[in-house]
N, C-alpha and C positions, 0 to 999 in steps of 0.2 A: 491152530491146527491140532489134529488129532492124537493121541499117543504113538497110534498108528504110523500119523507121517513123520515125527519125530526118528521112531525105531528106522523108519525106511530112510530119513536122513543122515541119521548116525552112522546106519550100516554102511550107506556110501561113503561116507569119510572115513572110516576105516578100512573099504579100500582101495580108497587114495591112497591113502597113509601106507598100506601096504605093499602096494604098486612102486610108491615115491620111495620107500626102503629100497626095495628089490631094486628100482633104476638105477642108485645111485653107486652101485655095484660099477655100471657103464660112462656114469657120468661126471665129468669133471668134478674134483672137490667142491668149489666153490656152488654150487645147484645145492648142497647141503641148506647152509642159510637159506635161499630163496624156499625152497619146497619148503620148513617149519614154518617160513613167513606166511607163506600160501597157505598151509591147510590152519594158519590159526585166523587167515582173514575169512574163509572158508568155515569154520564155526562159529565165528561173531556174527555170520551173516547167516547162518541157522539157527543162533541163538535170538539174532534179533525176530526172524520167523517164525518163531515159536514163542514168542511173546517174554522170553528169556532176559531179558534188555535192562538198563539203567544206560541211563542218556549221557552219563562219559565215555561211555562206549562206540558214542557216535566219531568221537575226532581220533579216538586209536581205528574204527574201520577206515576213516579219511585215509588218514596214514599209511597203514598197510596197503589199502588199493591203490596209492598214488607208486606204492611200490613194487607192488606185485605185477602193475602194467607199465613202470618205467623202465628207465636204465641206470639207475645207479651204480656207482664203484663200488668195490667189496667196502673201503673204507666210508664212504658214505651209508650204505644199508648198517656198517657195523655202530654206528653211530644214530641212527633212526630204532635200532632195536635197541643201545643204551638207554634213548628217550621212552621207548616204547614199556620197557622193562620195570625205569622210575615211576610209570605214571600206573602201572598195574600194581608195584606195590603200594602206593602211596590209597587206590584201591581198594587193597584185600585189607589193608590196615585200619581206612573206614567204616569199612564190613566189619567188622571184625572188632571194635574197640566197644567195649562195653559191653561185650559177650562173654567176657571170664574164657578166653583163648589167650593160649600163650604158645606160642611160637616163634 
């Protein structure tokens, strides 16, 4: 895709994002978790569109859509985004080792 459709995708998920703020004003606490879960399955799946991709990013999309169209308990979802959290930095620290970063 384009730069083009990139910018026109991004724009949309910003406002999501901005939409899901302002909602959560009316809506129950719990909808918090759910919508950050949404809008980041919601960029992995623009990321993977835009040609953005490495292929461990296939079983964290698995994961968030099996939850973003399930029903899990707070305490289940809070325990899928524990797993989900380990395996992004496990990740960034792949990315990232051998590059003279420190963080």
């Amino acid at each position: 895709m384009s730069d083009q459709g990139l910018k026109r995708d991004l724009t949309l998920l910003v406002g999501y994002l901005l939409t899901s703020a302002h909602g959560l004003y009316g809506e129950p606490p719990d909808y918090g978790p759910f919508r950050l879960l949404d809008a980041a399955g919601r960029l992995l799946h623009l990321m993977r569109a835009h040609g953005l991709w490495n292929p461990e990013m296939d079983a964290w999309v698995e994961v968030i859509d099996r939850e973003r169209f399930g029903n899990s308990t707070d305490e289940e979802l809070r325990a899928v985004l524990d797993d989900l959290i380990l395996a992004w930095v496990d990740a960034v620290k792949s990315s990232t080792s051998g590059q003279g970063e420190t963080r």
